[in-house]
Backbone as JSON Lines, residues from 0, in Angstrom:
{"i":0,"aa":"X","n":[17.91,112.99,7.71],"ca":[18.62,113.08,8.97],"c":[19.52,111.85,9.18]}
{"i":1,"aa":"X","n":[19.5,110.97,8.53],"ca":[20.38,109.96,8.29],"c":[19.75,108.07,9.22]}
{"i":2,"aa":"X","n":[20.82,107.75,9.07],"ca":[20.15,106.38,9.93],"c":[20.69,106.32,11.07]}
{"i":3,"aa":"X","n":[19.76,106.19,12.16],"ca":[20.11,105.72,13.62],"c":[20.31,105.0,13.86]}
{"i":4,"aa":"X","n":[21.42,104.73,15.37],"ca":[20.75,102.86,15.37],"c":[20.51,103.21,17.16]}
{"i":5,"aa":"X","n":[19.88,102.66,17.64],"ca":[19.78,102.85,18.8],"c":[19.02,101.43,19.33]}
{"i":6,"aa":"X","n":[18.96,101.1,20.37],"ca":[17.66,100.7,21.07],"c":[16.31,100.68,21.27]}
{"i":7,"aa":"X","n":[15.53,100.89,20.47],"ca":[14.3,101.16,20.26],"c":[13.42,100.44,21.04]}
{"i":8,"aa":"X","n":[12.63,100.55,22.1],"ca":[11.97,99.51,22.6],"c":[10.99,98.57,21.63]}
{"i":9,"aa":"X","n":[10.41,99.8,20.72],"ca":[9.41,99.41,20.05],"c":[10.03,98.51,18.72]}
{"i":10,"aa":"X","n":[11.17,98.22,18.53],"ca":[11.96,97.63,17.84],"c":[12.36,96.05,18.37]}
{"i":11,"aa":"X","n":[13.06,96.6,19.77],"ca":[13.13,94.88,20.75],"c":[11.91,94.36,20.92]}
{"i":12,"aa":"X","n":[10.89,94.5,20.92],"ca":[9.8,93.65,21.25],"c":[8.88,92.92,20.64]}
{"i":13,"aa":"X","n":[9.23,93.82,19.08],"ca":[8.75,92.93,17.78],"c":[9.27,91.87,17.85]}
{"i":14,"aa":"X","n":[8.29,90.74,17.38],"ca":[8.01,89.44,17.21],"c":[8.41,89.1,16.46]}
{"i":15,"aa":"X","n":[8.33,90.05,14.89],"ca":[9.07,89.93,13.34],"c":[9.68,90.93,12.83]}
{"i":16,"aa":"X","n":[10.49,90.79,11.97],"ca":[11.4,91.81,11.47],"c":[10.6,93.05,11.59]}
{"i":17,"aa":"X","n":[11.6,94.12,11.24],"ca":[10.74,95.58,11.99],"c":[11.51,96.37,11.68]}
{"i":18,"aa":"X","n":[11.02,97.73,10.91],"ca":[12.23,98.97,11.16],"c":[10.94,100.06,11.49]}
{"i":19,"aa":"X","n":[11.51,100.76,12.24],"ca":[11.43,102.05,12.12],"c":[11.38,103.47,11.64]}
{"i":20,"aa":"X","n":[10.15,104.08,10.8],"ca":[11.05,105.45,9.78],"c":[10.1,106.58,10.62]}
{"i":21,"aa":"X","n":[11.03,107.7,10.32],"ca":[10.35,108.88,10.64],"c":[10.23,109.61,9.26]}
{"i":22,"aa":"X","n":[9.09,109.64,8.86],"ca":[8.71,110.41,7.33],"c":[8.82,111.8,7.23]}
{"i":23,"aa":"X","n":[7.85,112.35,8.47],"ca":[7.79,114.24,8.51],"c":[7.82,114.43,9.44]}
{"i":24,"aa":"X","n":[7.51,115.82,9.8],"ca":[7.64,116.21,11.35],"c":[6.69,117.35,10.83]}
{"i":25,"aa":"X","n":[5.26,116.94,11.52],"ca":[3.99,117.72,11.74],"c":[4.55,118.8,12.53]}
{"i":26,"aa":"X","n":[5.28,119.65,12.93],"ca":[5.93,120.62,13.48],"c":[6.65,121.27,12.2]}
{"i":27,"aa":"X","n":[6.66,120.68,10.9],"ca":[7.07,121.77,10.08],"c":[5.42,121.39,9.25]}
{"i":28,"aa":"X","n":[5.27,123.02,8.79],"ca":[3.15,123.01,8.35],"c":[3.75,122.85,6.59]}
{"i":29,"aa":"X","n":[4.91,122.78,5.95],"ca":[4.76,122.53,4.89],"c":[4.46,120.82,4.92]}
{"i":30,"aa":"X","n":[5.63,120.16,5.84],"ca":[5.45,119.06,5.72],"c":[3.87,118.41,6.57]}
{"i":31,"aa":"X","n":[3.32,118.82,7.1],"ca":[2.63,118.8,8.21],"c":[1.14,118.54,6.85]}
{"i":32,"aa":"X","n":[1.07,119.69,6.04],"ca":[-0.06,119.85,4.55],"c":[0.07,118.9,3.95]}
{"i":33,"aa":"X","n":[1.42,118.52,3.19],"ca":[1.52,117.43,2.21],"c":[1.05,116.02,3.16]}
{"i":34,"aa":"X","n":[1.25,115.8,4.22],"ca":[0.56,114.66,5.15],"c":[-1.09,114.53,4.95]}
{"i":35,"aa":"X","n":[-1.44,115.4,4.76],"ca":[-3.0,115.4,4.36],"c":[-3.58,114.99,2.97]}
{"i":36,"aa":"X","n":[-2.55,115.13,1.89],"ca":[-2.49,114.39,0.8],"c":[-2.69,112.96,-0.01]}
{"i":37,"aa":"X","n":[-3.45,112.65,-0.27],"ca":[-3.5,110.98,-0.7],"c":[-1.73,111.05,-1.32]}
{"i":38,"aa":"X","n":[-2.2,111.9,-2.06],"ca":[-0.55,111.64,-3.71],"c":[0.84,111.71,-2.43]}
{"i":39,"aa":"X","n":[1.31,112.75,-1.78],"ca":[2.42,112.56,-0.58],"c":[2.34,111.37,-0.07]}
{"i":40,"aa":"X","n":[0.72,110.27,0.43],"ca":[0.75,108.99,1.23],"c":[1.39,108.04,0.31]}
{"i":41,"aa":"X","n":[0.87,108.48,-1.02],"ca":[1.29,107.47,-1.91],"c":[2.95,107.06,-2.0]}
{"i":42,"aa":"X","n":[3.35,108.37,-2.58],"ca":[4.92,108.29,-2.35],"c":[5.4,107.8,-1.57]}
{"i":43,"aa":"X","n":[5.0,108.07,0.06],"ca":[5.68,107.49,1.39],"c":[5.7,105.83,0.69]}
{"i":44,"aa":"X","n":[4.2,105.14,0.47],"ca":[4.11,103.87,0.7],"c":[5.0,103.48,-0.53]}
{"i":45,"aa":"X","n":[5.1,104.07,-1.65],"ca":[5.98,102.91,-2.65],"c":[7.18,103.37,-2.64]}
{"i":46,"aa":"X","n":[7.39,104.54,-1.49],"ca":[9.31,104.6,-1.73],"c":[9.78,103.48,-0.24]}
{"i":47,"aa":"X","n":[8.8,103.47,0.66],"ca":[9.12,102.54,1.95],"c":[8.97,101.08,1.02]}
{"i":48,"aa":"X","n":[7.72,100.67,0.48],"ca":[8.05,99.53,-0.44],"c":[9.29,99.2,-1.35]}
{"i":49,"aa":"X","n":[9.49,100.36,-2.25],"ca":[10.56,99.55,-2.68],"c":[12.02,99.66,-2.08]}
{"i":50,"aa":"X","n":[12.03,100.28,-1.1],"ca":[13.16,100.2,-0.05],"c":[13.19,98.71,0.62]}
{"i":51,"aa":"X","n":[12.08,98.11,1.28],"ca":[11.81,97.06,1.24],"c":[12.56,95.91,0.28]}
{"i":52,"aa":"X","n":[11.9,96.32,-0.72],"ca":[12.32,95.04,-1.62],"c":[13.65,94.93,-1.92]}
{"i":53,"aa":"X","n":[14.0,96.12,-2.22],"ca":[16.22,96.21,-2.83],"c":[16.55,95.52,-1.29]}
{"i":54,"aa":"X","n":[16.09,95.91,-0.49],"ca":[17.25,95.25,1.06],"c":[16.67,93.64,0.71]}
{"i":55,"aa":"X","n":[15.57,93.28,0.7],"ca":[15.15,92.12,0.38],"c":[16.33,91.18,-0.5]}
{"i":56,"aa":"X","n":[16.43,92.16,-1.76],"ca":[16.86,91.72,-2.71],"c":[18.58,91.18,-2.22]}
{"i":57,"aa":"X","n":[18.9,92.77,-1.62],"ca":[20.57,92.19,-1.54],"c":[20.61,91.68,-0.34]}
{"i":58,"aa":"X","n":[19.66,90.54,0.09],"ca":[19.99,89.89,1.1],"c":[19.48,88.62,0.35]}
{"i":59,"aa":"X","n":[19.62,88.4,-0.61],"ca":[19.19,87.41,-2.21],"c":[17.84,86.55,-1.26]}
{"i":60,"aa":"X","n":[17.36,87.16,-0.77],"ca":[15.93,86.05,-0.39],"c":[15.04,86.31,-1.65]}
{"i":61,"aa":"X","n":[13.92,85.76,-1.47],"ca":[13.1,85.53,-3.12],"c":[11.85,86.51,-2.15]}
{"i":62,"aa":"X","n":[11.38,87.65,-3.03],"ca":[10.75,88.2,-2.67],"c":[9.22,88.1,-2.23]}
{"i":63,"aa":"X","n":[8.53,88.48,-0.85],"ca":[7.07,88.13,-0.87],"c":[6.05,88.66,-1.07]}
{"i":64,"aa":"X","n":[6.74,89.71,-1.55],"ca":[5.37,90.91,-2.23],"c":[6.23,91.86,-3.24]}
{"i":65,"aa":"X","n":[5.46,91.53,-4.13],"ca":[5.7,92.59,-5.48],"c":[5.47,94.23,-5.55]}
{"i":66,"aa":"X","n":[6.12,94.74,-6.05],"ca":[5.57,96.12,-6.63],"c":[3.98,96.29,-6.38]}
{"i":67,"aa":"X","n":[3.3,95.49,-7.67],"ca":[1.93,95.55,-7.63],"c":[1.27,95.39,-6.57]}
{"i":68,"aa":"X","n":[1.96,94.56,-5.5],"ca":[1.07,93.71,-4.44],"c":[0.36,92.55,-4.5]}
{"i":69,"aa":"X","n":[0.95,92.28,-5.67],"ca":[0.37,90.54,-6.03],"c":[1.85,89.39,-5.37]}
């Protein structure tokens, strides 16, 4: 659905950097099933991770968590 930018309250009030994602919408039952999935959680967490790290990257800071999590 693309990127928003809006006002987010829950965005202004963070203390530290912060984004926002919307992954699925439990209102559709395909996506709503794969949410019940370890392997779908998995994906979410290492495609939000390494989204993480490339913005990290092209903002040339030295990274604070790896792939692995070491």
């Amino acid at each position: 659905m693309g990127v928003k930018r809006a006002k987010f309250q829950v965005l202004l009030e963070a203390t530290m950097p912060s984004v926002l994602t919307e992954i699925s919408f439990l209102t559709n039952e395909r996506e709503a099933a794969l949410l019940s999935t370890d392997e779908y959680l998995d994906q979410i967490s290492d495609a939000l991770l390494q989204s993480i790290l490339e913005y990290q990257q092209a903002l040339s800071l030295p990274p604070r968590v790896s792939a692995d999590g070491n």
